[in-house]
C-alpha positions in Angstrom: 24.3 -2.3 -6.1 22.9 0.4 -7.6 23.9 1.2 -11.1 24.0 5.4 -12.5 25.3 6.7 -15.4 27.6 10.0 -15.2 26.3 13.2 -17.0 29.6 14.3 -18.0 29.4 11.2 -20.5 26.6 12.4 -22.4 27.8 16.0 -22.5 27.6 16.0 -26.7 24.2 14.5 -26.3 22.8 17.3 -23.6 24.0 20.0 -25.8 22.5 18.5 -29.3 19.3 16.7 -28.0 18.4 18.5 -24.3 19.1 17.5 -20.9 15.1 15.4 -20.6 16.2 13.1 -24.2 19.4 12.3 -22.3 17.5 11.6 -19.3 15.1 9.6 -21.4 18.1 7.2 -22.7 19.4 6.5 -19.7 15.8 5.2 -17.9 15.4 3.2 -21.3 18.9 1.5 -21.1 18.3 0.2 -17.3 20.4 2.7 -15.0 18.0 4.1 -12.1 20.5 7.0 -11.1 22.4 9.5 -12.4 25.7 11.9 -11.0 25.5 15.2 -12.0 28.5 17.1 -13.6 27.1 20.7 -13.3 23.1 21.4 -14.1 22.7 22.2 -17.6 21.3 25.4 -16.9 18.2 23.8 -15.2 16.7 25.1 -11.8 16.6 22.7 -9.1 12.6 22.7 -9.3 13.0 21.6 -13.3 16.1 19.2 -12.7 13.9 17.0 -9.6 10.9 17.0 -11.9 12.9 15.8 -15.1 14.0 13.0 -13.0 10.8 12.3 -11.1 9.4 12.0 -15.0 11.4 9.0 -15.4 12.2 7.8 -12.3 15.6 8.5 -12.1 17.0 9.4 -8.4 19.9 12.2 -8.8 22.2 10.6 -6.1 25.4 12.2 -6.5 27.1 14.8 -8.2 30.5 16.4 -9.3 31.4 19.8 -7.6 34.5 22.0 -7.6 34.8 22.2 -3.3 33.9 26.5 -3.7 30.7 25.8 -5.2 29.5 23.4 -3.1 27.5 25.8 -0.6 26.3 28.2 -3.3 25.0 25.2 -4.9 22.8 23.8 -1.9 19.7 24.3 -3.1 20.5 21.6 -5.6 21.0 19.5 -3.4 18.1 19.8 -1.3 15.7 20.0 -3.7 17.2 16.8 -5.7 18.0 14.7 -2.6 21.8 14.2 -4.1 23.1 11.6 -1.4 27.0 12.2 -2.2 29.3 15.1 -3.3 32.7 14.4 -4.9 35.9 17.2 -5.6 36.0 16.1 -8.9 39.8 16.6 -9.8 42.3 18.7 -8.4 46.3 18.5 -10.2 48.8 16.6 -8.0 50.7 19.5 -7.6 48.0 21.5 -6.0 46.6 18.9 -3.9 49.7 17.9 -2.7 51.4 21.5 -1.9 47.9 22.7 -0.3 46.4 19.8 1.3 46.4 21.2 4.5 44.6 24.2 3.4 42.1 21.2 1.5 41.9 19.5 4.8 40.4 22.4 6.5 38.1 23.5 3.8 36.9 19.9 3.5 35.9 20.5 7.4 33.9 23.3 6.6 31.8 22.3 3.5 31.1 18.9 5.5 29.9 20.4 8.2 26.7 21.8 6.0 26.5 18.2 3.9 26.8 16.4 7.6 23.2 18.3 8.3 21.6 16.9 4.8 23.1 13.5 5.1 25.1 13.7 2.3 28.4 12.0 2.0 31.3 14.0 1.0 34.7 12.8 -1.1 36.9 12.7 -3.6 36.8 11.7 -6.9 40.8 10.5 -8.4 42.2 10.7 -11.7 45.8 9.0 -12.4 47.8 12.5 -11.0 47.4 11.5 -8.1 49.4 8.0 -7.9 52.9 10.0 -9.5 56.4 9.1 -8.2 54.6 6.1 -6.2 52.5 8.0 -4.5 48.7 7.8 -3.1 47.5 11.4 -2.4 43.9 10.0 -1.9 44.9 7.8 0.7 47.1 10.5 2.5 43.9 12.9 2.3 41.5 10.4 3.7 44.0 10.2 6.5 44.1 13.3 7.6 40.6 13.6 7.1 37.4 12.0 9.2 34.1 10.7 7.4 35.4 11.5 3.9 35.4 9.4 1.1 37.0 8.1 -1.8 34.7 7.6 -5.2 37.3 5.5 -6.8 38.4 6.0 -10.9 39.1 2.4 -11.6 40.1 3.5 -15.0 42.5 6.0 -13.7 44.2 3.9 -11.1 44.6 1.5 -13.9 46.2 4.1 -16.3 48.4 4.8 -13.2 49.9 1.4 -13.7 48.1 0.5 -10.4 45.5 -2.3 -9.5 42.3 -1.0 -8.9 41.1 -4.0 -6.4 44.7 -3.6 -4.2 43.5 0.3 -4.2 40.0 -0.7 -3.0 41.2 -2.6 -0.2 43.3 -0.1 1.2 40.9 2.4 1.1 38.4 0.0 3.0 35.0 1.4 4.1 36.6 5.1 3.4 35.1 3.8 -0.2 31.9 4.5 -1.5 31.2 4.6 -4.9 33.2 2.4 -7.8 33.4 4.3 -10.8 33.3 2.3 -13.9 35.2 3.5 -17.3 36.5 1.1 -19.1 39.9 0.9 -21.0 41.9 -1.1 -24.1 45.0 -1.0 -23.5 46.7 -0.1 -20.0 49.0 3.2 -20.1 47.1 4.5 -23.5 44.4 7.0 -23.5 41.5 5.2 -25.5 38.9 7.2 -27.0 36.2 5.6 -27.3 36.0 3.5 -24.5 35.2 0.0 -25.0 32.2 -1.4 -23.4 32.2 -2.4 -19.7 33.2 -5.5 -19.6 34.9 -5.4 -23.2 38.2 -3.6 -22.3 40.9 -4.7 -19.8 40.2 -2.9 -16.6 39.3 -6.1 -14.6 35.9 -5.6 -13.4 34.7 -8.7 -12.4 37.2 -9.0 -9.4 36.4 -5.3 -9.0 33.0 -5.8 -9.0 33.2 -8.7 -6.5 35.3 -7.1 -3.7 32.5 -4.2 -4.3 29.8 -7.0 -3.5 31.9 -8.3 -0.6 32.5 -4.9 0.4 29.2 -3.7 0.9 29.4 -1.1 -1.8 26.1 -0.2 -3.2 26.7 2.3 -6.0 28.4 1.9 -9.3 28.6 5.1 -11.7 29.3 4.3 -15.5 31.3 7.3 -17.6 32.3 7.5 -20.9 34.9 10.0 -22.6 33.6 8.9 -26.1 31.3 6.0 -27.6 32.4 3.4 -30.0 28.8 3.2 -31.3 25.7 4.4 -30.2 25.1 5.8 -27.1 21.9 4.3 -26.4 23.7 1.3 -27.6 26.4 1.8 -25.7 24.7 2.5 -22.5 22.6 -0.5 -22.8 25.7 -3.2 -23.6 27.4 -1.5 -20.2 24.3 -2.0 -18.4 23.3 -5.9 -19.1 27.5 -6.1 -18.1 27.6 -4.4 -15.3 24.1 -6.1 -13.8 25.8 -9.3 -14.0 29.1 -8.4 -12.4 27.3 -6.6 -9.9 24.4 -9.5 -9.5 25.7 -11.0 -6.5 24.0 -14.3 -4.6 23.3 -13.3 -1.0 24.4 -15.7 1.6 21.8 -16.3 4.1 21.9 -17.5 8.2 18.2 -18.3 9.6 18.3 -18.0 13.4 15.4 -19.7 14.7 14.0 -22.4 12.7 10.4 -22.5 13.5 6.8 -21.7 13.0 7.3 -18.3 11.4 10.3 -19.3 9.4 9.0 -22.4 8.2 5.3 -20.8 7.3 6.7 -17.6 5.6 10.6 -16.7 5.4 12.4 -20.0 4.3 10.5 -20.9 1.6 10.1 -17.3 0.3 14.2 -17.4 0.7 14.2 -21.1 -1.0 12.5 -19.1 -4.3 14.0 -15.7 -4.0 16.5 -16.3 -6.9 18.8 -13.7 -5.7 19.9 -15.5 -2.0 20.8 -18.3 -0.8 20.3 -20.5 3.0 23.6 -21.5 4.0 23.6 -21.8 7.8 20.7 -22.5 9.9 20.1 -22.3 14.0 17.7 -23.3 16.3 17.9 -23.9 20.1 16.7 -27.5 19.1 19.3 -29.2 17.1 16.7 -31.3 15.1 14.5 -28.1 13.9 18.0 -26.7 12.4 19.1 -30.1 11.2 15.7 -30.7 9.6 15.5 -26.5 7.9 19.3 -27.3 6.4 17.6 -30.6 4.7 14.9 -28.9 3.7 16.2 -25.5 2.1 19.9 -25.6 2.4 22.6 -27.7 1.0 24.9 -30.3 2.0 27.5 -27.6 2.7 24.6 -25.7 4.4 26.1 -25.5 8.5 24.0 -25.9 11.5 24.4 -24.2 15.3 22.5 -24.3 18.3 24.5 -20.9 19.5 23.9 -17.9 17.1 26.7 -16.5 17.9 28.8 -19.4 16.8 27.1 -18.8 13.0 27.9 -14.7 13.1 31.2 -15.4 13.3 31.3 -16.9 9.4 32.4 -14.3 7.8 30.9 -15.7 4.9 27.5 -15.0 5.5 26.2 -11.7 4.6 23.1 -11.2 6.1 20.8 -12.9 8.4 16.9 -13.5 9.9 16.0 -13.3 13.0 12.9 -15.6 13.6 13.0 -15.9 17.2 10.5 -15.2 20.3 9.9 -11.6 20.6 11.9 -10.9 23.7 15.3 -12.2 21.7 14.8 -9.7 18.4 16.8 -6.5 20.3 19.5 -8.9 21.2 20.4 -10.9 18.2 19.5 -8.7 15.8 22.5 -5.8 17.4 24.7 -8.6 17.6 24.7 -9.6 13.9 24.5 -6.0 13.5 27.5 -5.5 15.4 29.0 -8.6 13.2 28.7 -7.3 9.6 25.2 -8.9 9.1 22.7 -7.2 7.2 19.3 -8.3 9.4 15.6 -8.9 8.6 14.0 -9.4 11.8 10.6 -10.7 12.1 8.0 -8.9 13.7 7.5 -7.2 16.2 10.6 -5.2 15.6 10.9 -5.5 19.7 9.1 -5.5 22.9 9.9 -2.1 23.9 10.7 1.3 22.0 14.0 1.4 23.5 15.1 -1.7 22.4 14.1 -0.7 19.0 16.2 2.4 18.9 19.0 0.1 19.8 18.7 -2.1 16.7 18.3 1.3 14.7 21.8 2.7 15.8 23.7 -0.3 15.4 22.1 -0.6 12.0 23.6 2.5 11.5 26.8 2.5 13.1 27.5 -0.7 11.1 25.9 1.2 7.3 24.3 -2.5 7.4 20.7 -2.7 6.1 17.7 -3.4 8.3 14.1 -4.1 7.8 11.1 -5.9 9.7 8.9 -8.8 9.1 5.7 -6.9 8.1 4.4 -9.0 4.7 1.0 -7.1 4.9 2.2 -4.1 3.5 3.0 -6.6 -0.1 -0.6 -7.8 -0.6 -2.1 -6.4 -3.6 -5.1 -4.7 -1.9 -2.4 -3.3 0.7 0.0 -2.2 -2.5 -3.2 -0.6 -4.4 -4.7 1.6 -1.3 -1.4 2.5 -0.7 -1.0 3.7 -4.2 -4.2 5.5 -4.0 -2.8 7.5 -0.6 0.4 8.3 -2.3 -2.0 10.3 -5.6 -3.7 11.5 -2.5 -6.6 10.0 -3.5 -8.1 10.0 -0.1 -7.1 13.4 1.0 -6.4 14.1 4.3 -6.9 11.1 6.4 -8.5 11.8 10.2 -9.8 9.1 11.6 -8.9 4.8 11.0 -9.3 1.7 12.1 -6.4 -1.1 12.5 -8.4 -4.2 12.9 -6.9 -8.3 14.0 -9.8 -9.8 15.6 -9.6 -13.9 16.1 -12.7 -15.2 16.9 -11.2 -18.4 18.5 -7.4 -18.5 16.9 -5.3 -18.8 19.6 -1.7 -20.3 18.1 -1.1 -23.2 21.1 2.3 -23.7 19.9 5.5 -22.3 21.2 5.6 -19.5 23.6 2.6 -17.4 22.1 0.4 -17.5 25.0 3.7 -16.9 27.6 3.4 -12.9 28.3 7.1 -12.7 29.6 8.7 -14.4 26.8 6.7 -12.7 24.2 5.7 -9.4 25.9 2.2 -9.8 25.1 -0.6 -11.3 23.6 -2.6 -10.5 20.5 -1.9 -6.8 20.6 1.5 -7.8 19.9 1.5 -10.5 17.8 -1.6 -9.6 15.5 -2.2 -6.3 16.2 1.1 -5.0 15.3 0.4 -5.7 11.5 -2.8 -4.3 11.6 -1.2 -1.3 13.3 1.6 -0.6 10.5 -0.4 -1.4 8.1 -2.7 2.1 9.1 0.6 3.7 10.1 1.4 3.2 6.4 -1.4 4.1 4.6 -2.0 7.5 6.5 2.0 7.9 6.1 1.9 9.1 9.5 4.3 8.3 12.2 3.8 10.9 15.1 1.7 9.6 17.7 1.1 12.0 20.7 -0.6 9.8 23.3 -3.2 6.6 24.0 -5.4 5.1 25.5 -5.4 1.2 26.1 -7.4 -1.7 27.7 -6.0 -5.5 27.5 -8.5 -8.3 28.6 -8.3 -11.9 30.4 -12.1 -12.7 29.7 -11.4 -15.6 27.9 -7.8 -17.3 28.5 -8.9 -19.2 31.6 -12.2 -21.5 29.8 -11.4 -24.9 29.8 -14.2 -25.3 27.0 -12.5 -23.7 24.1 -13.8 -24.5 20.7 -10.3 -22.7 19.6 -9.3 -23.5 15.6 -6.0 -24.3 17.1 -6.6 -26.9 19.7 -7.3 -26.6 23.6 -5.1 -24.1 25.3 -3.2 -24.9 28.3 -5.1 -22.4 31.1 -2.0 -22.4 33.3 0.2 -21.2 30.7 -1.8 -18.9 29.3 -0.7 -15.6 30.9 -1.0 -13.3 27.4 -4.3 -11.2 27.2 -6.8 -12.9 24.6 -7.7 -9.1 23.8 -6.4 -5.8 23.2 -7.7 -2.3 22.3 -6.2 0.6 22.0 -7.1 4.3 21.0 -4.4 6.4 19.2 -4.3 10.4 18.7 -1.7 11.7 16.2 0.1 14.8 16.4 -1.6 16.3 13.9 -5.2 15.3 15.5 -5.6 12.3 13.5 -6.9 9.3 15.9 -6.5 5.1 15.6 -9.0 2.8 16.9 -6.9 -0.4 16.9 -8.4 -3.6 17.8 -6.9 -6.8 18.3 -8.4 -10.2 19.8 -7.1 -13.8 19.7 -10.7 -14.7 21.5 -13.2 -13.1 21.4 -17.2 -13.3 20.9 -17.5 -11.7 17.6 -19.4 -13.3 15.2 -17.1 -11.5 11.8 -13.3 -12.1 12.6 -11.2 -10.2 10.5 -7.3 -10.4 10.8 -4.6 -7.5 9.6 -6.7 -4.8 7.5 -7.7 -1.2 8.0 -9.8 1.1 7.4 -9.5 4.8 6.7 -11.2 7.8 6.1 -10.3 10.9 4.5 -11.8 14.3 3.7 -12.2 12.7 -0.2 -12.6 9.3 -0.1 -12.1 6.6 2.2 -11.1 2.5 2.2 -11.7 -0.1 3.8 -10.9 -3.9 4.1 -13.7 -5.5 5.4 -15.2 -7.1 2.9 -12.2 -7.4 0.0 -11.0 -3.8 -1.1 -13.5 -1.3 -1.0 -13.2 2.3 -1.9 -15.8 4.9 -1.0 -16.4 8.2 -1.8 -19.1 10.8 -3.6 -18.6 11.5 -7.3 -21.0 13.6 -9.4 -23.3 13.7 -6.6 -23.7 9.9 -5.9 -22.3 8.0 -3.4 -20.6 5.0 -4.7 -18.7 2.0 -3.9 -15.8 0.8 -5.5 -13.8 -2.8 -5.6 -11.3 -3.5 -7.6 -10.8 -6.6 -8.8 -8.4 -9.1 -7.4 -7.6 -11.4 -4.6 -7.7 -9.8 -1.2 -7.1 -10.6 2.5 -6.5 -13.4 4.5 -3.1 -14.2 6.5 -0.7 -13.1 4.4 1.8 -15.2 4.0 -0.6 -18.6 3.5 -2.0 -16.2 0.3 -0.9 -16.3 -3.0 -0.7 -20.2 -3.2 0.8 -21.5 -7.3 1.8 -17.6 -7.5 4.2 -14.7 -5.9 3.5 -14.5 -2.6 3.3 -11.6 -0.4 6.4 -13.1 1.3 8.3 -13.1 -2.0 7.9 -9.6 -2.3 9.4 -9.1 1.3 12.7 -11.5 0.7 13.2 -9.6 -2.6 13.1 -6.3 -1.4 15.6 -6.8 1.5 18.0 -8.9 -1.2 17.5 -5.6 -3.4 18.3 -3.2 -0.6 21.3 -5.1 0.4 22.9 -5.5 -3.3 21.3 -2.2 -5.5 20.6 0.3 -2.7 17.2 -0.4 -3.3 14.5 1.4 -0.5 13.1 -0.5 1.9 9.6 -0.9 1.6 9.6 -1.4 5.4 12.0 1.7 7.2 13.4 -0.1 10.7 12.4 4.1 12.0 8.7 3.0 10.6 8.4 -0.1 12.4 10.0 1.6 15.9 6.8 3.9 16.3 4.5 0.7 16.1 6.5 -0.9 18.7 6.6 2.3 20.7 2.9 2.8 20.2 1.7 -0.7 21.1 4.3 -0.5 24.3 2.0 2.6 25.2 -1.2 0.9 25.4 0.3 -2.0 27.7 1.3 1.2 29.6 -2.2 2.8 29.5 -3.5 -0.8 30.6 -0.8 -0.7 33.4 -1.8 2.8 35.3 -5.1 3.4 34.2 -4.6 6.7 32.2 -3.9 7.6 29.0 0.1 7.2 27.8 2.0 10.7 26.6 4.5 10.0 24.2 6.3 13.5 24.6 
């Protein structure tokens, strides 16, 4: 859950020590977001850069419903994520709520285009003579919310948590104020936590709710502020620090390598139900990372029916990820699926719309991007360091690494060979790094050279020939929209005398990178060329890297456990991972006809 601090609280503060000090406080006491009552005078240009300075997102905001358009600009130029009416008197929202109601329609039809959700923000007027005008207003309204007062509803004489639960997922934001005594007024507030409100079972349903923001305000300190914002914070971090509860489906090579014992230290989740097609690989994962309460299944479905679990990871063969992963969707789950996201780009636009039918996070399997030579390039794009990159290489070449096990080498169940299984990381990895996601056609060649030799000298053991019905090789030439080109190369056999697995290479028209030989950076400075590597460990599988320390893996488990309980962003967008799928899908096309594969 992410955690914000209301301006409104520190309106004393803006006047006497300027809106950037204010600003300041609030990074240094924890919070990473801020709602916005009015703009201090600011333009939208000098509000996003004040925020930018200390990395503070400006997610939601306080407006009176007529200033909403003229105030646009603001939010554009912010990227405020939700609008709240920030009071109304019961009389006038109660006489004129059909007039409200159509206004609402209006103003939401412009935040609809942004993305920005749209509500109302209560005090206790609105709970008189027994009452709920909020809940009469979100009925005769569609995809409007409630940011609920909990301080309010508790001065009303109400319980905020029986409020919660009527409004359901009409709620979106908990705002946190806390009080001394119920029915009186207190000025100052007493710290979250301190006071009698009840946040702890608020806080909970939140959790259980799915709610992922939390917005702290203050009508006066009782010491100060920085102090005061700081006490709220550590309180409201624990109350809001919930323990994921995990399902595994499919409880083999990949989760047993990479995602359960990344899970077993991610401090923040835990494995409590476990399937696998083979009863002893599930009974053996439960006994390994879970519990004695820990439940095993052979049928998935059976385990998305415990409404207990919150999210889950689908480790299965490629050909199953669409499938599951929309019915866990479809069942409340929040998903990691491993990659490849799917086996074809419409499957992938399937698990993208349930994702976001459900509001339930989704993110893919693609570790690479957590290395530290991956996360040091890519900070070097972002500064733009490279410039404009034209040209790049996605490189997973096996010499003789062909994985025996499972269905690997089994086309149909997998829906391909090396391409799909190697090559994909290699792919998003590039994707990422140029930031570019707008392929507009391809070129592909896949290769049975090597798949039928009895003689195999593979790292992996002999191959069986007759199942073997994946290529051994795959290449692929990509053009971007903007005239960019991908050279991708993939191989799990192949006569190449310098494998190298999941890196890239790219050029720009400042610098360029590459991965071949650790992280190197080239470039000409002061009219030299030169060569630069940073110093650290580089390359290699990820997920075997890292051993004694945090793992690339790690980094993966606590992201999705972040996005799931603060609202964090994914490192890894499911939209991100859908153009590698639809990419690699049109160089198996290529392969198919002969010609090059249009994606428009």
């Amino acid at each position: 859950m992410k955690l914000g601090v209301q301006l409104y609280s520190l309106r004393n503060q803006i006047k006497e020590l300027g809106v950037e000090e204010v600003l300041k406080m609030v990074a240094k006491a924890g919070y990473s977001c801020v709602e916005f009552a009015g703009f201090y005078g600011l333009t939208p240009k000098e509000m996003k850069a004040l925020l930018d300075k200390y990395h503070l997102e400006g997610i939601s905001a306080h407006i009176k419903i007529d200033e909403i358009i003229p105030q646009l600009d603001y939010i554009d130029e912010i990227g405020i994520k939700s609008v709240y009416i920030p009071w109304m008197s019961g009389d006038d929202l109660k006489n004129n709520m059909d007039a409200l109601v159509e206004q609402i329609k209006t103003v939401k039809k412009e935040l609809d285009k942004r993305g920005v959700v749209f509500g109302y923000h209560n005090h206790d007027q609105e709970y008189k003579n027994g009452e709920d005008l909020v809940k009469q207003l979100l009925d005769k309204t569609e995809g409007f919310y409630s940011e609920i007062d909990t301080y309010w509803v508790k001065m009303a004489g109400l319980d905020p948590v029986e409020k919660m639960k009527e409004y359901g997922d009409r709620l979106k934001c908990l705002h946190i104020k806390e009080l001394k005594t119920v029915g009186v007024k207190t000025d100052p507030n007493p710290v979250v936590g301190e006071g009698c409100v009840g946040f702890k079972e608020i806080f909970d349903l939140g959790n259980k709710m799915g709610i992922q923001l939390a917005i702290l305000e203050v009508e006066g300190f009782p010491c100060e502020p920085a102090e005061y914002l700081k006490r709220s914070y550590e309180n409201m971090k624990k109350l809001s620090n919930k323990i994921l509860r995990l399902g595994i489906i499919g409880c083999g090579g990949i989760a047993n390598g990479k995602h359960m014992p990344a899970e077993k230290r991610n401090p923040r989740a835990e494995m409590v139900a476990f399937c696998d097609i083979i009863p002893e690989r599930a009974q053996k994962a439960k006994e390994e990372y879970g519990t004695e309460d820990s439940a095993v299944y052979t049928d998935y479905k059976e385990l998305l029916k415990d409404e207990t679990i919150d999210a889950v990871l689908v480790l299965t063969h490629n050909k199953e990820h669409c499938r599951i992963t929309v019915d866990a969707l479809n069942a409340g789950k929040h998903v990691l699926c491993e990659k490849p996201m799917a086996t074809t780009y419409e499957e992938a636009v399937k698990m993208i719309e349930a994702a976001k039918k459900n509001n339930k996070v989704l993110t893919i399997g693609y570790q690479n991007r957590w290395r530290p030579d991956s996360m040091y390039m890519k900070q070097m794009a972002k500064d733009g360091e490279f410039g404009e990159v034209y040209y790049a290489e996605a490189i997973a070449i096996r010499r003789r690494a062909v994985p025996t096990w499972g269905v690997f080498i089994d086309e149909e169940k997998q829906g391909g060979g090396p391409l799909i299984d190697i090559g994909t990381h290699a792919l998003d990895l590039t994707l990422h790094m140029m930031d570019n996601y707008e392929p507009a056609y391809c070129v592909g060649k896949t290769f049975h050279k090597l798949n039928k030799n009895t003689e195999t000298g593979n790292a992996w053991g002999d191959w069986d020939v007759d199942r073997f019905t994946a290529e051994d090789s795959a290449f692929g030439f990509i053009v971007m929209k903007n005239g960019a080109v991908i050279y991708l190369k993939s191989s799990w056999a192949l006569n190449m005398a310098d494998p190298k697995e999941a890196i890239t290479t790219i050029c720009g028209d400042k610098a360029g990178a590459d991965m071949l030989d650790g992280l190197r950076i080239n470039g000409v400075k002061n009219g030299r060329q030169y060569i630069m590597k940073p110093n650290f460990s580089t390359g290699g599988v990820a997920f075997f890297d890292g051993a004694g320390g945090k793992e690339p893996a790690d980094y993966e488990a606590a992201n999705f456990s972040a996005a799931i309980l603060d609202g964090q962003e994914l490192n890894v967008k499911p939209e991100q991972a859908a153009v590698v799928t639809r990419i690699l899908e049109g160089i198996y096309k290529s392969q198919q006809t002969g010609k090059p594969y249009y994606f428009d």
